[in-house]
C-alpha positions in Angstrom: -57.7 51.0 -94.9 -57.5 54.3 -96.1 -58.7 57.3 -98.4 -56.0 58.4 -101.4 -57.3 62.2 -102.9 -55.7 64.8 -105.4 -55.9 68.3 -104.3 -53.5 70.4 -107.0 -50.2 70.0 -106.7 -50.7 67.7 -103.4 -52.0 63.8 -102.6 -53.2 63.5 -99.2 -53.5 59.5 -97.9 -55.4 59.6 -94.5 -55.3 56.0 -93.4 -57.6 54.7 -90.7 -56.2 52.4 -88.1 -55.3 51.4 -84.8 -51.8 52.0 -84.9 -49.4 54.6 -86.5 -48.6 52.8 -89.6 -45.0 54.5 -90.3 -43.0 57.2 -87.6 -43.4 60.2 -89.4 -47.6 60.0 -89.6 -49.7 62.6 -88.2 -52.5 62.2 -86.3 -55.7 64.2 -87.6 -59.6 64.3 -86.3 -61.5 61.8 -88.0 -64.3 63.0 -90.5 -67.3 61.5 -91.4 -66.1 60.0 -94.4 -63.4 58.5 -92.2 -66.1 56.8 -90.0 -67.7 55.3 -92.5 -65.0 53.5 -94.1 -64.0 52.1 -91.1 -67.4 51.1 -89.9 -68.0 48.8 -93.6 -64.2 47.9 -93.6 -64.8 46.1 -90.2 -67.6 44.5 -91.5 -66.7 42.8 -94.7 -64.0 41.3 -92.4 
């Protein structure tokens, strides 16, 4: 699951998982909106 946004000249996916989903991704603190897509991700499952 994860969270695609503009910003200018940049796109920034944050994806919410588990598990790095490719080598070079960075780990970042979670925000709120981060929370709540994975809390209703994980229940439409």
């Amino acid at each position: 699951m994860g969270n695609l946004k503009n910003t200018g000249d940049k796109t920034i996916l944050r994806i919410v998982g588990e598990e790095k989903p490719l080598e070079g991704a960075v780990s970042v603190a979670p925000t709120l909106e981060d929370l709540y897509l994975y809390y209703f991700q994980e229940e439409e499952r």
